[in-house]
N, C-alpha and C positions, 0 to 999 in steps of 0.2 A: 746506759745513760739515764739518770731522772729525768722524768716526766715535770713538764714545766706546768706551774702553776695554772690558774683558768686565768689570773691577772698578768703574768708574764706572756699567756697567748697571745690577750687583747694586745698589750703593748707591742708586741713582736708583728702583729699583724698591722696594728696604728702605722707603723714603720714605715713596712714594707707598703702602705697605701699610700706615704708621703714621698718612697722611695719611687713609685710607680705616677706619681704626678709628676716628680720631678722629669722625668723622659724628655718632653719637647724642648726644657733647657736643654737638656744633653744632645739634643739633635741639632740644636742649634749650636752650642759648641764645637761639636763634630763637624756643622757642614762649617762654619767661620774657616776652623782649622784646613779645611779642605781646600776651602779656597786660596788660602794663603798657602797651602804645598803646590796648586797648579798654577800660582802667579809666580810664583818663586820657583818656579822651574822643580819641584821636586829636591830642592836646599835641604841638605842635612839634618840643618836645625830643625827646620817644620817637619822632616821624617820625624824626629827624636820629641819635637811637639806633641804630635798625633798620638804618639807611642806610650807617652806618659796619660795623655788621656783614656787612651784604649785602656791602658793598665788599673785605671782608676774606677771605670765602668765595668772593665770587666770582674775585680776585686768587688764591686759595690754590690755588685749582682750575684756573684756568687754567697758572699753573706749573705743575700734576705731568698737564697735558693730562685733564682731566674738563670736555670741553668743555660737555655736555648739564647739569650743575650749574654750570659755567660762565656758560651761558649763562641759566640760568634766575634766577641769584643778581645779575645783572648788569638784566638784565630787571624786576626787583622792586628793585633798588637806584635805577634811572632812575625809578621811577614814585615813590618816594618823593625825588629829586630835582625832579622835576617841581613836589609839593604843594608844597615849600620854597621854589622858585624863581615860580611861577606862580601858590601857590592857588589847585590845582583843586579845579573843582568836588566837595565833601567826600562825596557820594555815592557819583558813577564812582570816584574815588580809593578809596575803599573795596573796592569792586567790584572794580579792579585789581587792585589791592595784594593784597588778599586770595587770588584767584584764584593769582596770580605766588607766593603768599606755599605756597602748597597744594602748589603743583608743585615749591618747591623741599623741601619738607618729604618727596615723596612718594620722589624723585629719591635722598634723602639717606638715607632709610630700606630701599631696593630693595638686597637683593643685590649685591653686589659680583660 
């Protein structure tokens, strides 16, 4: 792979510093959405809400290399693929999701 420019760094790094403010939207997003899968009983829809979020945070992250949110928004996006696709069991799925859901909130809110 070419080595990127010293002026593509800066930009790349610009980025990822405006990608890394953006967080507490994202957490707020995340919790909005939250709230609305535990008033709505856990609704389809708001699974498949959440899911397209996860999917977008965790896609986001992985471009600007935030593997550890990466990884954790990708993780909580499969388990709400799983209830859509499988109908899991609505207890564990809770249990999961929630857990996966904590880690990415914790992840997003730490220091940069």
């Amino acid at each position: 792979m070419a080595k990127l420019s010293v002026e593509a760094q800066h930009k790349l790094l610009h980025l990822k510093q405006e990608y890394i403010a953006s967080f507490p939207e994202k957490v707020n997003q995340l919790q909005t959405c939250w709230q609305k899968l535990e008033s709505k009983k856990f609704a389809v829809n708001e699974i498949n809400a959440l899911g397209t979020l996860l999917h977008k945070i965790a896609g986001s992250a992985g471009s600007h290399e935030i593997h550890d949110i990466h990884s954790a928004a990708r993780s909580a996006e499969q388990i709400c693929k799983s209830a859509e696709l499988m109908g899991v069991e609505m207890c564990r799925f809770k249990t999961d999701l929630k857990s996966s859901y904590e880690r990415l909130i914790e992840l997003l809110q730490a220091p940069a």
